[in-house]
N, C-alpha and C positions, 0 to 999 in steps of 0.2 A: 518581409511580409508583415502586414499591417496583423494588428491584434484584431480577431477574428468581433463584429459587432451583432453578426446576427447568427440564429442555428445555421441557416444556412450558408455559411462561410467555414463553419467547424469539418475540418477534416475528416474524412469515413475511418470511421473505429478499427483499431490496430489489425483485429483480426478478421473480418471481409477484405481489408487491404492486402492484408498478406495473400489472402488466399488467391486475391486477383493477380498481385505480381506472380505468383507462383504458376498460376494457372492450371493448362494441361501439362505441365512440363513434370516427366518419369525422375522419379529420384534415383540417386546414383546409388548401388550396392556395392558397399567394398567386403568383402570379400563374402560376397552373398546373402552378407545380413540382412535383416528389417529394419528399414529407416524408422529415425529417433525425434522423436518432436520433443523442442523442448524450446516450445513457445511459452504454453500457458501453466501459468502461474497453481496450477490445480494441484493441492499435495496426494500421494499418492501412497504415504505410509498408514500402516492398518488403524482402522477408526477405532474408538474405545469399543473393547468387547460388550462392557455394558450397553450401548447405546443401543440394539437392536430389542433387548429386555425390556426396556425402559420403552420405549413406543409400542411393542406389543402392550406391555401390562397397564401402558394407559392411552393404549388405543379409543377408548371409550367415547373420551374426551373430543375427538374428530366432529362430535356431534353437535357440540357444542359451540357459542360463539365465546373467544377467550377473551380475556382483558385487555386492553388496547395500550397500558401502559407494563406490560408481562405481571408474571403472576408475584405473589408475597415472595413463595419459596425461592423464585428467581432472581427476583431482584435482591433478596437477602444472600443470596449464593456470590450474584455479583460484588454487591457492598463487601463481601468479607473476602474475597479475592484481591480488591481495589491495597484491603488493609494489609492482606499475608504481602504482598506483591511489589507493594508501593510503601506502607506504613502509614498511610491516610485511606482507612475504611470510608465510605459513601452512605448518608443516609440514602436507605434504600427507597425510602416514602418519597424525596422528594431530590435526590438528587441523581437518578437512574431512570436513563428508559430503554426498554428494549426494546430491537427494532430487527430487521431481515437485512443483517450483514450491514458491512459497513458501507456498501455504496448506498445505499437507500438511506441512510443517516449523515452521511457526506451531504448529501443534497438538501434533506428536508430540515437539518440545522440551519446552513446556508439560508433556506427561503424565511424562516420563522426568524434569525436571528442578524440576520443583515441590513440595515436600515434603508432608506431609499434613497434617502439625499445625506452626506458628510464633506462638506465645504464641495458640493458641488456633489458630481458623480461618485459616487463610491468606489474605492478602488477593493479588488483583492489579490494579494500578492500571492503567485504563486510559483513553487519552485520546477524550475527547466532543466530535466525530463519530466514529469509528472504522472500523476495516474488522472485519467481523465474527465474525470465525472469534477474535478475539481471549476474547469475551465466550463462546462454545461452551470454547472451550480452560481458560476459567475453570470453567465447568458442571463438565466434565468429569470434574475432579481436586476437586471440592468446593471448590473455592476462594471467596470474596466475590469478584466483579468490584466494583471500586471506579469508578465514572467521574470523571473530573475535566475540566470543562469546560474546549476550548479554544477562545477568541473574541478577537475584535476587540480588548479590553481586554488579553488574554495573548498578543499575537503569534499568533495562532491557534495556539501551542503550549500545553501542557499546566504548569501553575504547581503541580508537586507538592510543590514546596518549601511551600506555602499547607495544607500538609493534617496533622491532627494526629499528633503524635510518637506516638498508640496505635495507628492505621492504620500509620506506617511501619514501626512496630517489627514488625507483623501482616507487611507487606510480603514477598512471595516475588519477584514478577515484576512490575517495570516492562515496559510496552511503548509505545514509541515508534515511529512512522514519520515520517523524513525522509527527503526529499521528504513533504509530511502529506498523505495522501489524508483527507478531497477538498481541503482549503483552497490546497496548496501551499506551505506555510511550511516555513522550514527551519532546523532545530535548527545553528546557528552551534558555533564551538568552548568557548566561555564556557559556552553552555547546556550542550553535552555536560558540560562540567566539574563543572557545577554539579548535574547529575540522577548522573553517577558518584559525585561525592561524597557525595553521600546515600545511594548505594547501599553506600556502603564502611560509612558511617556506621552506616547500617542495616541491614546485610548481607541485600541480596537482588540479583537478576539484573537486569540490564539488556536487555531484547528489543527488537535495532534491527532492524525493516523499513525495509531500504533500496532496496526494489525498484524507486525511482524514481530511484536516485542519479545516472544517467547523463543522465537529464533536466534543466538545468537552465538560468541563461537569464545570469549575469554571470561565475560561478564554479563550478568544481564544488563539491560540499558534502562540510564534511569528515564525517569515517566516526566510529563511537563504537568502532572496532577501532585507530584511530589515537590517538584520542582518550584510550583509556583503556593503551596503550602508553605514548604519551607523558609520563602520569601517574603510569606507574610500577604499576601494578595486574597482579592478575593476571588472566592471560587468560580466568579463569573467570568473571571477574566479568561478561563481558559477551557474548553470541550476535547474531552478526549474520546476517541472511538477504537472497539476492542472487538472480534467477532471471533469465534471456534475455530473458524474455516482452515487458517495455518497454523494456530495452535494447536487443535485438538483433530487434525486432519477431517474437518467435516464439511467443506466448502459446500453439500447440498442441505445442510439442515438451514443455511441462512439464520444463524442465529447469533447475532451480534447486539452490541449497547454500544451508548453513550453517554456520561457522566461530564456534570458543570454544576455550576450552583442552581440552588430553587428557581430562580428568576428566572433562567435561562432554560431549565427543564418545563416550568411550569408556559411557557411561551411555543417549545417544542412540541410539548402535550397536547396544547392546544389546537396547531395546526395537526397534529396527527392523528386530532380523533373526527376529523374530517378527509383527510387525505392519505392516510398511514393503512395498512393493513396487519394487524395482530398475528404473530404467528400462532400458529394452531395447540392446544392445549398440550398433545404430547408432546412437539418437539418442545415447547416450555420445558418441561420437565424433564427431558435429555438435556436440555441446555443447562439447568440446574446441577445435574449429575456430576456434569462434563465440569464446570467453573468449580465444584468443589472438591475433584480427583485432580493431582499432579502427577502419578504415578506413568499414566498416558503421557504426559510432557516430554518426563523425560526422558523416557525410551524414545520417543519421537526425535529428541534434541542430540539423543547421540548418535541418530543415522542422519543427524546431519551433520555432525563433526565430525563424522568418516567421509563425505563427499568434499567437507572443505580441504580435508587432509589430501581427493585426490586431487580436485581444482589443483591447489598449491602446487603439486605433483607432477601436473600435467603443463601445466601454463605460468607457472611460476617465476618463470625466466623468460616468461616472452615481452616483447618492451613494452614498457606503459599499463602491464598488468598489476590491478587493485585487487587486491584480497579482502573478499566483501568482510564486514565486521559483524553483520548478521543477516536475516534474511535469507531466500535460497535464489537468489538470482547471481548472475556475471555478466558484468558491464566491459565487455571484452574490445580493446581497441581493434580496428582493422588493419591490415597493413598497406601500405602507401600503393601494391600494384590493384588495388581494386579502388575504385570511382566512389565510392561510399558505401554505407551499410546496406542496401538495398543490392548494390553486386555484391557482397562477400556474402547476403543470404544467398542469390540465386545459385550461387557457385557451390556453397554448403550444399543446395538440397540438390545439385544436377549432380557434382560431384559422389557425395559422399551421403545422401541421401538423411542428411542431419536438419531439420528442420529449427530455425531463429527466429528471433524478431528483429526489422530491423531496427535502429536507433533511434531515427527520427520518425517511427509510428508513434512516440509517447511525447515527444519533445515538439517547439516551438521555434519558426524564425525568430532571432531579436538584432536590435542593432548590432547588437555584441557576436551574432553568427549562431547557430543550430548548434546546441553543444551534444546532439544524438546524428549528429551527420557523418560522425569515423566510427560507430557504436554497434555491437549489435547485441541485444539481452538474450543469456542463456539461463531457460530454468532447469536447478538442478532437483528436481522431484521426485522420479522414478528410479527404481532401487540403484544399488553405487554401481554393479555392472554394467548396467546400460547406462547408467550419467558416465563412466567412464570410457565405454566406447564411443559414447557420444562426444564425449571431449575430445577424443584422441582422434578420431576421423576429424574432427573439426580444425582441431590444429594441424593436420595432414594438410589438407585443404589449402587454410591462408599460407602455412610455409611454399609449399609447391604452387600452388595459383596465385597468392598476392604477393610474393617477395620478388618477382623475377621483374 
């Protein structure tokens, strides 16, 4: 499949898809239970106790229109986060904006900071499976999305060092996620080095989603904001994007940033006090709370170290299983008697009434082949008993249904 040139060539969003394959078809009860989705991405561990406080006691503020680049108190919450976290604090005046999560930041960096012509059509490379707003953001501004597969053979990271020197020179906008939704793999410090350096090389942007960063399971992962400090670069070279959502389990407050250098903020600014919408004064001020309590983390971070314990536990042995390195997703292969991810879902939810996603909802043809086409993404978000029986009906399933 050719690389998609207009909206209307882009594939229908992961989940209307699913709902359509799935359809009216009854999901299967093994042994009477209630079927387990564990599609989306939505964390499901208890939010900070404070945050219901904190919006009542500045409920006031609803009344009000807020600041369109967040408030002092937040952005200074942020910048000192950036420093406990990373060791390179953020001038908050001019190097942070807050914005509604990180897909609304994903995109309107994209439109404000991608040029319109670089030796021709601008390319941006993006890594195969992907989260998708990356591939709209490319539409958008004219740019080629470039895909570059990431598999089993690349670390489930993205090998753009493998791509021809006319593409990079084309290059505007890398984008990377570490934590990698859906695999879990995580961009080390060498890699960081190694994808800056090409960017210096070849003068384009670095877009880190790190919306998973807090998630992780031996080490935290370092940041491409530390990473390209410590390099000596400047700060423009690289936009990182940060949101509550799976750190602080708050995916409805929509309260996310983005940090780069002045130039690059002062350009994003611009477009988004024409097209941006400000989040509302209290959850400002929940969001501040939230960025300067860890205590929420890591209780958070240890009910997910018990589900990577049962992942391992349950699937551990089975062939071509990756033990994510952070994140709460599983990039679980199929087994050879189902046709693709898209039967091992149908089977999951007739059978065993386990709800997936399939692999190639997030990924793209390439010459190189669908590397989400034997795939299917499981999230592990709801508490360990039900991600556990959710596993284990799951693996029932492909043993009995795809190995015969």
């Amino acid at each position: 499949m050719m690389a998609p040139e207009r909206f209307s060539d882009l594939p229908e969003y992961a989940f209307p898809r699913l709902r359509r394959l799935l359809g009216d078809r009854a999901p299967g009860r093994a042994s009477g239970a209630a079927p387990v989705d564990m599609t989306i991405g939505e964390p499901r561990h208890p939010m900070p106790a404070f945050v219901p406080d904190v919006l009542a006691r500045e409920a006031a503020g609803f009344a009000k229109y807020p600041p369109n680049e967040g408030t002092p108190g937040l952005r200074g919450a942020i910048g000192e986060w950036l420093g406990r976290r990373y060791g390179v604090p953020a001038d908050p005046e001019t190097e942070v904006q807050v914005v509604n999560g990180t897909r609304e930041g994903l995109f309107n960096a994209a439109l404000a900071l991608c040029p319109e012509r670089k030796g021709g059509t601008p390319a941006m490379l993006i890594p195969n499976p992907f989260y998708q707003v990356y591939a709209v953001a490319a539409l958008a501004v004219g740019a080629e999305p470039v895909y570059v597969n990431a598999t089993a053979e690349t670390g489930f990271l993205p090998d753009f060092e493998s791509l021809p020197e006319d593409v990079l020179d084309r290059t505007a906008i890398a984008w990377l996620c570490s934590p990698s939704n859906p695999q879990g793999a995580v961009a080390d410090e060498a890699y960081w080095r190694r994808l800056l350096g090409l960017a210096e090389k070849h003068d384009f942007l670095v877009f880190a989603d790190e919306c998973y960063s807090e998630i992780w399971r031996d080490a935290p992962p370092p940041g491409a904001w530390q990473v390209a400090e410590g390099m000596g670069l400047p700060r423009e070279r690289v936009v990182i994007f940060h949101s509550l959502s799976k750190r602080s389990n708050l995916p409805g407050l929509r309260a996310g940033f983005l940090a780069s250098g002045a130039a690059n903020i002062a350009r994003i600014r611009q477009l988004r006090s024409y097209a941006g919408a400000p989040l509302p004064l209290p959850i400002q001020h929940a969001a501040e709370a939230a960025w300067r309590d860890e205590a929420h983390v890591a209780a958070s971070l240890a009910l997910y170290h018990e589900k990577f314990r049962l992942a391992d536990g349950i699937w551990g042995d089975w062939p071509g299983y990756h033990a994510p390195a952070g994140g709460f997703f599983l990039w679980l292969p199929v087994p050879q008697g189902f046709a693709d991810g898209e039967a091992a879902t149908l089977a999951a939810w007739e059978r065993a009434g386990v709800r997936v996603l399939p692999g190639t909802y997030l990924s793209r043809d390439t010459a190189r082949g669908n590397p989400g086409e034997r795939y299917v993404r499981v999230a592990m978000v709801a508490g360990a008993d039900e991600v556990a029986r959710g596993l284990t009906a799951l693996r029932e399933v492909f043993e009995t249904e795809g190995t015969g």
